[in-house]
N, C-alpha and C positions, 0 to 999 in steps of 0.2 A: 504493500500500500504506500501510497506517494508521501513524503511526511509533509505535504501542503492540506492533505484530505484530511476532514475532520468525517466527514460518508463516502463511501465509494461501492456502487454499487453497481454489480455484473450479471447482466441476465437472467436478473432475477423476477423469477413467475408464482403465482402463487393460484391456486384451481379449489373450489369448495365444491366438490361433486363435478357436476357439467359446467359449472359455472369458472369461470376462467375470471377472476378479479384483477389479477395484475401480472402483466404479460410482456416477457424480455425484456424488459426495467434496466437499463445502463445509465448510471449518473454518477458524475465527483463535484461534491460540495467541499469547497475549501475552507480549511480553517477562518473563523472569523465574519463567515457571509452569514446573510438571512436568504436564506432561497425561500420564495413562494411556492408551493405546488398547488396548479389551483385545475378545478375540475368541478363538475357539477354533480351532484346527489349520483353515489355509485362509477363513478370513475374509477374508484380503485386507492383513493385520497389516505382511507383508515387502515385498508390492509397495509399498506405503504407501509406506514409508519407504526403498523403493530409488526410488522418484520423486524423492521429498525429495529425496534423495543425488544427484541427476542421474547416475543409474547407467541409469535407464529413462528411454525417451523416452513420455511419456503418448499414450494413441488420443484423446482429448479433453480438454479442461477446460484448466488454466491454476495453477499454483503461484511463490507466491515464497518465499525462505527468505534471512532478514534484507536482506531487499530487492530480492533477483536471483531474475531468472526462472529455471524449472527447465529453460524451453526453450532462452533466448538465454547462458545465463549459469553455464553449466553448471559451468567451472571456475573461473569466482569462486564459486563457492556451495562448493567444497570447501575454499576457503581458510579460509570461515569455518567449518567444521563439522565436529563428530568424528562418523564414522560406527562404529558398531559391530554387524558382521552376527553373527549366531545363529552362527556359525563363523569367530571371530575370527583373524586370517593370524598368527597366535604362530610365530615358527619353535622348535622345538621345541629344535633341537642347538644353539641358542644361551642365554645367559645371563639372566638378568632384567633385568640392566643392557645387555648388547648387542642386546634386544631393542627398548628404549627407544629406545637411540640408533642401531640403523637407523631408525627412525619418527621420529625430530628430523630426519635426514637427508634423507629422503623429504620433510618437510615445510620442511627447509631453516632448521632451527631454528639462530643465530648460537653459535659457541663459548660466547660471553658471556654468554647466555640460558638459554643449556642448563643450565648446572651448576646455577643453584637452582632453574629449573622440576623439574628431577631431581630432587633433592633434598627437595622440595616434596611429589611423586609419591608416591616410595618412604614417605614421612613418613604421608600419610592414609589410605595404602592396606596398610600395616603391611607391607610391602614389604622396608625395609629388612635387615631381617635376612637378606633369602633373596637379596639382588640378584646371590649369583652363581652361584646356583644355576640348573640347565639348564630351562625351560622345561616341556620336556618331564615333568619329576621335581616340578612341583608339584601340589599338588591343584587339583578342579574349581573352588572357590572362588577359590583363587590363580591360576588362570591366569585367570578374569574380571575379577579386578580388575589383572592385570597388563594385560589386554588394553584396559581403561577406561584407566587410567593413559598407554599409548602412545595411543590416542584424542585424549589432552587434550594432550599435547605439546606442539601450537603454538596452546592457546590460544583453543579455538577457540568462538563464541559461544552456537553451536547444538549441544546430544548429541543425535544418534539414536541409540536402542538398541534393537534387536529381540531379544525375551525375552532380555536379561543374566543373566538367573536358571535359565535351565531347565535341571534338573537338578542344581541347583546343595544342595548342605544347608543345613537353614533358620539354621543359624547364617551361612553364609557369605551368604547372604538378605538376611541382619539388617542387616550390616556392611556390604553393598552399599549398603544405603539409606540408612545411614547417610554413605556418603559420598558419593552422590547427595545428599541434604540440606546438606552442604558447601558442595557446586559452586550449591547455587539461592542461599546463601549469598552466592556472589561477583557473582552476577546472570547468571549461566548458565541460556537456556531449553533443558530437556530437555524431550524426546520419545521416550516409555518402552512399546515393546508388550509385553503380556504375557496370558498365558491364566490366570493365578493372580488370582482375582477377590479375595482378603486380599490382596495387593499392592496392588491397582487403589485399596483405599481410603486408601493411602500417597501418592495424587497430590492438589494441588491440585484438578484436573478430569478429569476423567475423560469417554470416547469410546466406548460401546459399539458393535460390527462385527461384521455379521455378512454371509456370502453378497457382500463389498464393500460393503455399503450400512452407513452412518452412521448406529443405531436411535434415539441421543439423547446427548446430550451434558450433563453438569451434575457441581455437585461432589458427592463422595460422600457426604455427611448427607443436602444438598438430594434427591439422587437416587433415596435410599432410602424420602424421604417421598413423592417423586412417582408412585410405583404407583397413586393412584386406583382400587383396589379393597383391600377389606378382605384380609387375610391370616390364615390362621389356621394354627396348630402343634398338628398330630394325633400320639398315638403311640398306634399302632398295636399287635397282637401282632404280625404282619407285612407291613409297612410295603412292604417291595420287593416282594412279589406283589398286595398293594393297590393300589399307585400307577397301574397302568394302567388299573384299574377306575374309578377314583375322577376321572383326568383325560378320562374320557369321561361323566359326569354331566355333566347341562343345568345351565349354572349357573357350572359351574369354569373358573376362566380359566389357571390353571396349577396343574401339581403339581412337585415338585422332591424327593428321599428326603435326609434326613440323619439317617443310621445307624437307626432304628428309630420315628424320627419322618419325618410327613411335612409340609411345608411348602405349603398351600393358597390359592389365591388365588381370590375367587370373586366374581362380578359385581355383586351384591346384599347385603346383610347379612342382607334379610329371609328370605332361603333357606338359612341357613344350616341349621335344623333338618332339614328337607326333605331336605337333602344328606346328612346323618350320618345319616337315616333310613335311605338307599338303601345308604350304605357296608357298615349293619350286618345292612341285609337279605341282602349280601353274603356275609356269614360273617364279616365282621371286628371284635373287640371295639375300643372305640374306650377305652383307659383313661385318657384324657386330651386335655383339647381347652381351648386359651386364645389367645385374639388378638396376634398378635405383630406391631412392628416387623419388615417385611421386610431379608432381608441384599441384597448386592449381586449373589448369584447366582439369588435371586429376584427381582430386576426384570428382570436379562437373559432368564432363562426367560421371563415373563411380556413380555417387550418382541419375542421372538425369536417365541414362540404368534402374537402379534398381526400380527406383518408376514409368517409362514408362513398366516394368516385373508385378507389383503387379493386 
């Protein structure tokens, strides 16, 4: 393993019956990044990262995570890593502070150690105030970053987090990432899945996933220039009963709707006429049409077309 990789991972697959979840998976996260892997419901986002966790044993391929295999090396790999699942083990009838300190214990964190990594915790994660208040009685925001905070306890090199945000309000969003940008601070590589593609462009690099399969990898500026077909931003009178006309014209490589505009991606530039001919042969007035920089949820559309094409 490269000593730049904090994950490195080889062809790694993972099958629950017929069901094929995650499938010849090649990635190296380097020490210090926040990589996004972002995918929608079922991509393959949690077995990902329960591999990582050596929680799953893989059907194929091969992973290390800050050096140890995910097959031979199972629970040295937890020593070094905070996992944090999409339903974090908070107990509820406990404190904010006794919550911490069963998970120092679990991790067998020394008296001596404890108080100002505690202290530490409750400090970026604005904690403090509420430490003894029952778990249960915080909000959805408060209890993710209570549950990040027990995560970090003993220190560990590696964050897994599977959507730490879902659900969550975009201020408590904010202030997540924020102290995710903390911890890359101290030289912590995190590994961040999410379905919120405005987060995705808060990482270093970013993984798009879909079906398990791994559609490209790049950082989020770079990513957004690498579409290789023109894009253009339609508005429509109405845009949602257009969009499925519009992405079966010859020509269109993808359509995507935001709110009353639609987002076009199309093979050629020189067809672009030919296209709005058809739109409006349609019935739909077209009262504006300008070339835009693609967002991040249109290169996934347009990366997602192409490998549903192969």
């Amino acid at each position: 393993m490269n000593n730049d990789s904090s994950i490195k991972i080889e062809g790694l697959s993972k099958s629950f019956g017929d069901v094929l979840a995650v499938d010849g998976l090649t990635l190296d996260i380097k020490k210090g990044e926040l990589f996004g892997l972002v995918g929608p419901d079922g991509a393959g986002k949690t077995t990902t990262l329960r591999l990582l966790a050596a929680i799953l044993e893989p059907s194929a391929g091969e992973a290390w995570v800050t050096g140890y295999s995910i097959k031979s090396d199972g629970e040295r790999i937890k020593e070094h890593i905070g996992y944090m699942p999409q339903r974090f083990g908070l107990y509820e009838d406990l404190t904010v502070i006794e919550n911490i300190n069963f998970y120092a214990d679990i991790y067998e964190v020394t008296k001596k150690e404890r108080a100002e990594r505690i202290e530490k915790l409750l400090g970026f994660s604005n904690l403090t105030p509420f430490k003894d208040r029952l778990a249960g009685k915080l909000s959805g925001g408060m209890k993710q970053k209570l549950g990040l905070a027990c995560a970090l306890i003993h220190t560990p090199k590696v964050l897994l987090l599977d959507e730490p945000t879902n659900g969550v309000d975009p201020v408590s969003r904010r202030d997540f990432w924020r102290i995710l940008y903390g911890l890359l601070k101290e030289g912590i590589t995190i590994l961040v899945s999410t379905a919120y593609l405005d987060e995705a462009e808060r990482s270093t690099r970013v993984g798009l996933i879909h079906k398990g399969k791994l559609l490209t990898t790049e950082e989020p500026d770079k990513l957004k220039k690498s579409l290789g077909y023109p894009m253009y931003e339609l508005w429509l009178d109405d845009a949602r009963s257009s969009s499925e006309f519009v992405s079966k014209i010859e020509g269109v490589v993808s359509v995507s709707i935001y709110g009353d505009k639609l987002h076009m991606a199309i093979a050629k530039r020189e067809s672009l006429d030919a296209i709005i001919a058809k739109i409006k042969s349609n019935g739909a007035e077209v009262k504006s049409l300008r070339e835009i920089l693609p967002s991040l949820e249109d290169i996934f559309i347009t990366r997602v077309n192409e490998y549903e094409r192969k």
